[in-house]
C-alpha positions as a LaTeX table, in Angstrom:
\begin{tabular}{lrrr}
\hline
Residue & $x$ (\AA) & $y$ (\AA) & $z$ (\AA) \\
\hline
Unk1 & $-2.54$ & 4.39 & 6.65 \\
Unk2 & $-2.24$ & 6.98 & 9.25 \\
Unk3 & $-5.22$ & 7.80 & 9.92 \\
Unk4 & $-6.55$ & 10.22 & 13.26 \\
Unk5 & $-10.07$ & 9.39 & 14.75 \\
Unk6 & $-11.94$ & 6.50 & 15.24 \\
Unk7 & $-12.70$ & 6.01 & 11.57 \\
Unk8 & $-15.74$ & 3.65 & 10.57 \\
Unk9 & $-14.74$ & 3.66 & 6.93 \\
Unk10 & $-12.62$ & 5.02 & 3.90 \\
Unk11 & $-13.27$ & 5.54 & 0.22 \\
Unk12 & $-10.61$ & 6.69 & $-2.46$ \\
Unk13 & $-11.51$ & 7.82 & $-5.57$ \\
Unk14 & $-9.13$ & 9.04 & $-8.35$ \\
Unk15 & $-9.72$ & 11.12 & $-11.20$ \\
Unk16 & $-7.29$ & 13.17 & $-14.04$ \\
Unk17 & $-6.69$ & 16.43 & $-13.18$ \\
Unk18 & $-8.07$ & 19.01 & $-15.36$ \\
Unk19 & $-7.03$ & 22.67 & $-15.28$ \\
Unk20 & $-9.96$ & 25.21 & $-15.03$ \\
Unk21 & $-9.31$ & 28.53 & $-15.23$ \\
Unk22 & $-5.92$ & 27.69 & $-13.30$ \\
Unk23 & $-7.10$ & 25.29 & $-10.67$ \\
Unk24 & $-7.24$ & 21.83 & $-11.33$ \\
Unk25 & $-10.18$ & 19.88 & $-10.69$ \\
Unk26 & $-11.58$ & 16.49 & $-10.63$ \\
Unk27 & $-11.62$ & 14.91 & $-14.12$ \\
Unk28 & $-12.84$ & 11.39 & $-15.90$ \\
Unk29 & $-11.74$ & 8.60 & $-13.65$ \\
Unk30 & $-8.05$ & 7.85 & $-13.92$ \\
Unk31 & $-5.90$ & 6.57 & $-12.03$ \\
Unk32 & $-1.91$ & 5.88 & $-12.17$ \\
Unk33 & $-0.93$ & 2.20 & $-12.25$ \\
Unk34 & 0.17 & 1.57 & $-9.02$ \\
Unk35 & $-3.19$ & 2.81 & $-7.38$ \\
Unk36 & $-6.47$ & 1.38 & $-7.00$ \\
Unk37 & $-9.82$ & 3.24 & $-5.90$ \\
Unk38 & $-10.80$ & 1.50 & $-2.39$ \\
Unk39 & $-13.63$ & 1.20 & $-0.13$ \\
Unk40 & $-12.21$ & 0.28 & 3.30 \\
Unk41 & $-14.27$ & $-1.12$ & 6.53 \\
Unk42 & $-12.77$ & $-0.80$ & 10.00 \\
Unk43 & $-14.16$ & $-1.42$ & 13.38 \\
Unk44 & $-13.87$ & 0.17 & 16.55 \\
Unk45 & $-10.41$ & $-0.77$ & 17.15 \\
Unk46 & $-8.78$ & $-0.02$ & 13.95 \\
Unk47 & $-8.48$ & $-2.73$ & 12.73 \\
Unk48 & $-9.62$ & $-3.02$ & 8.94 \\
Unk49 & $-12.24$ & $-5.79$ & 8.48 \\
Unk50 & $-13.27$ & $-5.44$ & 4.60 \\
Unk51 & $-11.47$ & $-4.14$ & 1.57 \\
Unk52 & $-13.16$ & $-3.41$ & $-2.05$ \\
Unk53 & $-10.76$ & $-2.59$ & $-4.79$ \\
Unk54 & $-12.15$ & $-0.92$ & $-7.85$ \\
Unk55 & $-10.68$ & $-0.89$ & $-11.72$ \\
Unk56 & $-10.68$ & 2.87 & $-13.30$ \\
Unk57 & $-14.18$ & 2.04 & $-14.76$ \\
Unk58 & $-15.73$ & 1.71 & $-11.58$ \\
Unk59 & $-15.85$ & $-2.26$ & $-12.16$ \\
Unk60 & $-14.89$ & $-4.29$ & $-8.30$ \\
Unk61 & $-11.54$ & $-6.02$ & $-9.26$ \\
Unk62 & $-11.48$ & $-8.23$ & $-5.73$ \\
Unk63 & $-12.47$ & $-7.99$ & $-2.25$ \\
Unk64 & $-10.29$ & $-9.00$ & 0.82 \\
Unk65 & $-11.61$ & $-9.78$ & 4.29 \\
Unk66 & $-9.37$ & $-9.91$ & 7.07 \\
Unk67 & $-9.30$ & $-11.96$ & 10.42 \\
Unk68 & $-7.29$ & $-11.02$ & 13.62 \\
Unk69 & $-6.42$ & $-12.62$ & 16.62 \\
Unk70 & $-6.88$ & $-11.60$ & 20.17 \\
Unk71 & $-3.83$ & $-9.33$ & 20.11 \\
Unk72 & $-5.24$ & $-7.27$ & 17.42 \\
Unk73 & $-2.85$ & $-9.08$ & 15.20 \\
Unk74 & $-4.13$ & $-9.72$ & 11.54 \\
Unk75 & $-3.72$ & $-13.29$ & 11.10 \\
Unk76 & $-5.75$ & $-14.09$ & 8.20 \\
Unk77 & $-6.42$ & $-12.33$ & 4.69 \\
Unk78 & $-9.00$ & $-13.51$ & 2.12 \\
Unk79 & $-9.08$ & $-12.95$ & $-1.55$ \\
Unk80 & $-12.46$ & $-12.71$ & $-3.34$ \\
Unk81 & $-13.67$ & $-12.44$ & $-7.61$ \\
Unk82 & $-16.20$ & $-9.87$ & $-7.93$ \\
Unk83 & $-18.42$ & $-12.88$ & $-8.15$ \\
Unk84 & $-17.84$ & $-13.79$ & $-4.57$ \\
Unk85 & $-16.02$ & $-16.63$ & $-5.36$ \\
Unk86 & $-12.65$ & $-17.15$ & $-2.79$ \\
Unk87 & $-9.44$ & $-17.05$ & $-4.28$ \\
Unk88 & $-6.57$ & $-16.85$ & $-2.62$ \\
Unk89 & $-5.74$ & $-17.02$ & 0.99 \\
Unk90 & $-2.83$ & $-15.65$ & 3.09 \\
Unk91 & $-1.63$ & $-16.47$ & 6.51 \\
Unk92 & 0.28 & $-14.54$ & 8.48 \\
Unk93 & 2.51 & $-15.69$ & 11.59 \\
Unk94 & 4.13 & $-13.53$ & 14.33 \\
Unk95 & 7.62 & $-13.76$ & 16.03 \\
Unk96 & 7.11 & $-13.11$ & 19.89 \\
Unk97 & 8.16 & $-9.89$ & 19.67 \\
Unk98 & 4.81 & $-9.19$ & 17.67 \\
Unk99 & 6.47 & $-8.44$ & 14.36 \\
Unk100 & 5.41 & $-9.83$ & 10.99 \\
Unk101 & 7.46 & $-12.88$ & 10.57 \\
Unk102 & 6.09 & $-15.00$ & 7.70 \\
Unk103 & 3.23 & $-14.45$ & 5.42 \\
Unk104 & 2.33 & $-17.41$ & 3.02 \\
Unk105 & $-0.10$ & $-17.24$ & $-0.02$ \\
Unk106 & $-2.23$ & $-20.30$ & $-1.34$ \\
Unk107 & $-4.78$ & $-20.67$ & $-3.78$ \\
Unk108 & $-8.16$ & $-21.35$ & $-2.46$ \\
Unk109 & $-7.34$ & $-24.96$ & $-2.36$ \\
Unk110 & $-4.74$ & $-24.43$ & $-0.09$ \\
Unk111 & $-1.88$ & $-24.88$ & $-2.64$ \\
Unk112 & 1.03 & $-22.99$ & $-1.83$ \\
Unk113 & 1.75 & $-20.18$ & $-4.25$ \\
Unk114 & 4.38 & $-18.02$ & $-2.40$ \\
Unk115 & 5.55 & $-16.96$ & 0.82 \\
Unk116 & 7.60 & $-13.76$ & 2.75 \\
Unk117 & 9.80 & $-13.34$ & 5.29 \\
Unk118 & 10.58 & $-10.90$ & 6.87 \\
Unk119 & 13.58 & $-9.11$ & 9.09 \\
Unk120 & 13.56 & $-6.11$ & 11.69 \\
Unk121 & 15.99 & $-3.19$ & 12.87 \\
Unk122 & 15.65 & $-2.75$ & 16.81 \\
Unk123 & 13.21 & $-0.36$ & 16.27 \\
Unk124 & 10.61 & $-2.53$ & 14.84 \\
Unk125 & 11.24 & $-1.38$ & 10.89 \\
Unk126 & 11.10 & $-3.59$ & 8.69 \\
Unk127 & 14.02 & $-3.74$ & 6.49 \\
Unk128 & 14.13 & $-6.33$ & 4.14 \\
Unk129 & 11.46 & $-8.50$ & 2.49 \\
Unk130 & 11.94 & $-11.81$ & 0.85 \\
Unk131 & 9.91 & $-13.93$ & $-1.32$ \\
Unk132 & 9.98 & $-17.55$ & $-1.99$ \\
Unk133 & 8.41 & $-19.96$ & $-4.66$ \\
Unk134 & 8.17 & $-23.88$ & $-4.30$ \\
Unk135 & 11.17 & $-25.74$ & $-4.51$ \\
Unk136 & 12.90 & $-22.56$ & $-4.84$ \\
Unk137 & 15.75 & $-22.56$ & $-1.34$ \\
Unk138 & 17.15 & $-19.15$ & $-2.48$ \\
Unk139 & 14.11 & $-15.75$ & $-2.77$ \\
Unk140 & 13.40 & $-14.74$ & $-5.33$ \\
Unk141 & 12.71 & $-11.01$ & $-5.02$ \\
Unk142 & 14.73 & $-9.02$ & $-1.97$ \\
Unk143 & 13.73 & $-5.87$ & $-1.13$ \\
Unk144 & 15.41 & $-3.78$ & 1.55 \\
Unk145 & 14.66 & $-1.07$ & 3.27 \\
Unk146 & 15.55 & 2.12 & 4.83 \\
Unk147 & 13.89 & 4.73 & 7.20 \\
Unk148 & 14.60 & 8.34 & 9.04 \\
Unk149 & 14.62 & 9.02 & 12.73 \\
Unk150 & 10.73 & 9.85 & 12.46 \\
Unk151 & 10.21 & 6.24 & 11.36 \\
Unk152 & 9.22 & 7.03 & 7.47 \\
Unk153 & 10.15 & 4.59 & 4.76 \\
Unk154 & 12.78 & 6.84 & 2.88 \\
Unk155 & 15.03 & 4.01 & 0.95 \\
Unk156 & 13.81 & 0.89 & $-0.80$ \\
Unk157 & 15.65 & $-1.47$ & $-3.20$ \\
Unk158 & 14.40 & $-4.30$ & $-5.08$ \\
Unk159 & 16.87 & $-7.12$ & $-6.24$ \\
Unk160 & 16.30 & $-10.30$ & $-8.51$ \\
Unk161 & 17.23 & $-13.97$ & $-7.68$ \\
Unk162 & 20.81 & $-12.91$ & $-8.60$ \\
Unk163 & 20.38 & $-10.43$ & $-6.23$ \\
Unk164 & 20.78 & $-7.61$ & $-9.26$ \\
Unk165 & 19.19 & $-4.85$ & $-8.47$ \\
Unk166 & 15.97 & $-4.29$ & $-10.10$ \\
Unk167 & 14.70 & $-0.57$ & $-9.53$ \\
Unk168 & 15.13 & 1.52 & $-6.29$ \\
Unk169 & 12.65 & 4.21 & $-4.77$ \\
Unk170 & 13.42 & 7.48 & $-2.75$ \\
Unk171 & 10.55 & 9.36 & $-0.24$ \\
Unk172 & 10.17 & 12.49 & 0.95 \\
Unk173 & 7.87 & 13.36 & 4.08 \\
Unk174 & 6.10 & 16.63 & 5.23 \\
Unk175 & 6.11 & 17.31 & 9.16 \\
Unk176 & 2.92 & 15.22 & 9.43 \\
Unk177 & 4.88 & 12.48 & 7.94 \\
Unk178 & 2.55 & 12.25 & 5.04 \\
Unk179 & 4.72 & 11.63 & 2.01 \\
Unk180 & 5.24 & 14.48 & $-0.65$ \\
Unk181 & 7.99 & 13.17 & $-2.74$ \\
Unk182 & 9.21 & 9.39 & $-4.28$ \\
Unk183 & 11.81 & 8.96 & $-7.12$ \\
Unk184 & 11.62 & 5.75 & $-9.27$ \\
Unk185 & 15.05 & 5.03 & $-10.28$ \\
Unk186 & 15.28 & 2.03 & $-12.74$ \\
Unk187 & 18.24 & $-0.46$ & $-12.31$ \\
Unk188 & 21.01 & 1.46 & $-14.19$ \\
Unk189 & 20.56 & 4.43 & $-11.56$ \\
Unk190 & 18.58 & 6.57 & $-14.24$ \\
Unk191 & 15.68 & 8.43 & $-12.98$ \\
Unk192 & 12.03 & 6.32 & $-14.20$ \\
Unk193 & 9.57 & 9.11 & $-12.92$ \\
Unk194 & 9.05 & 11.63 & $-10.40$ \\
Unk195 & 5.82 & 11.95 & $-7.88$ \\
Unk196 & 4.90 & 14.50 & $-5.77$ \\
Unk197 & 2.07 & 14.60 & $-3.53$ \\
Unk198 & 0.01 & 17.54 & $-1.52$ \\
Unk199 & $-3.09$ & 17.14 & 0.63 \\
Unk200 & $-5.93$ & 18.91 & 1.95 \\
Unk201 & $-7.56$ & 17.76 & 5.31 \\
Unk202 & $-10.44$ & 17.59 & 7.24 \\
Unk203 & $-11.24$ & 19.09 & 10.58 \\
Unk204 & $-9.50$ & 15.99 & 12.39 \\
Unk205 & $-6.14$ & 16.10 & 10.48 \\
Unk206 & $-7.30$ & 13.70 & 7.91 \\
Unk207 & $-6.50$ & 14.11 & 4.22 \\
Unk208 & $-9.10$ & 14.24 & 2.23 \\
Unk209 & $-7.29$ & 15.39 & $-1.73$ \\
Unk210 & $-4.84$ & 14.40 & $-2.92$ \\
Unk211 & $-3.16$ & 16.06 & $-6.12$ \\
Unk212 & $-0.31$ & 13.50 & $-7.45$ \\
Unk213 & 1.67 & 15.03 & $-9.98$ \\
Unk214 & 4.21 & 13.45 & $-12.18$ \\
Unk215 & 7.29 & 15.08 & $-13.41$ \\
Unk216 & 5.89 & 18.21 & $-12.27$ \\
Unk217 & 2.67 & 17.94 & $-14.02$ \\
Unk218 & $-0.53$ & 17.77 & $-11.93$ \\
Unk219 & $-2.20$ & 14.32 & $-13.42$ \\
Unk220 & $-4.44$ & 13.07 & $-10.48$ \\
Unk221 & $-6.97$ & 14.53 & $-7.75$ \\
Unk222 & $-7.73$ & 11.55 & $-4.93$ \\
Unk223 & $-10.91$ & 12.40 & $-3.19$ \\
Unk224 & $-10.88$ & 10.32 & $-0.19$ \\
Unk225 & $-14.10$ & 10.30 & 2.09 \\
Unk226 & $-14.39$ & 9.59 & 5.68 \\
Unk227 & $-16.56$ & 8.46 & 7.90 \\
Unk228 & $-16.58$ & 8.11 & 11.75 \\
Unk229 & $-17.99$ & 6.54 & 14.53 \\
\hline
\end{tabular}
């Protein structure tokens, strides 16, 4: 995420952008597909301990809660209804170099839904993802990656169980390695849609807005709030 400070918690809220008198403002909640509004627990360490996701109406979709071991590595993620009921698990297993190796997903009875593995450049990026099903030897969804010298995701490529080529995205980073650009490219090579992204922060480097805009339109204002220990 990024984030400077000792931070004690996070909430993101996303609205439309409306234009008022030539600044846009804060509209009707909306949000784009890909994003959910999120209230985000961490403790002194960093480490994130609870996670509320929220539908556009304000309604909580699920809530994770996350365990870690004594190396500050998360080890366990839990997946709860808005009625508190569990409902999926993952597990998550380390190579001895500390890098995500394997990350498996049950159901709450501990039947195996899916798992990822997981391969590393020398400089601990991850470039390329692969998911399995049951019974399944071969993944069935690659996705590799590519990064600049700074470290930023900047490639990524998503293939099928024919290992076709699904859809591809390019990023774009600021000299605070926020990201201000991504291209969605569908399969053919043909462009799908076009994000950009500026910020405004807070005193401690922090973003705080957001404005996303699509295809050179301003569409969303993120209001994230902050608090610290």
């Amino acid at each position: 995420m990024g984030l400077i400070g000792s931070i004690k918690s996070t909430k993101e809220m996303t609205y439309e952008a409306v234009n008022i008198n030539g600044k846009f403002e804060a509209g009707k909640r909306a949000a784009p597909s890909w994003k959910k509004d999120t209230y985000r627990l961490f403790d002194k360490k960093g480490n994130m301990l609870e996670e509320y996701l929220y539908r556009n109406d304000g309604e909580l979709k699920y809530r994770n809660t996350f365990t870690y071991n004594s190396n500050d590595q998360k080890i366990e993620e839990l997946t709860y209804k808005p009625d508190s009921t569990l409902w999926y698990k993952y597990f998550l297993k380390y190579n001895p170099v500390g890098h995500l190796e394997e990350k498996i997903l049950t159901k709450s009875d501990d039947h195996q839904i899916s798992n990822w593995l997981f391969q590393y450049d020398n400089q601990g990026n991850k470039i390329e993802e692969n998911q399995f099903f049951p019974n399944r030897s071969e993944p069935t969804l690659k996705t590799v990656y590519k990064y600049d010298k700074q470290g930023n995701k900047v490639e990524e490529y998503m293939y099928n169980a024919e290992n076709t080529l699904i859809a591809k995205w390019l990023s774009k980073y600021d000299d605070k390695n926020l990201i201000i650009e991504e291209d969605y490219y569908y399969s053919d090579g043909s462009l799908n849609a076009k994000e950009a992204y500026s910020y405004e922060f807070d005193s401690k480097g922090n973003w705080i807005r957001q404005v996303i805009s699509v295809d050179g339109t301003s569409k969303f204002i993120v209001i994230r709030e902050i608090e610290y220990y």
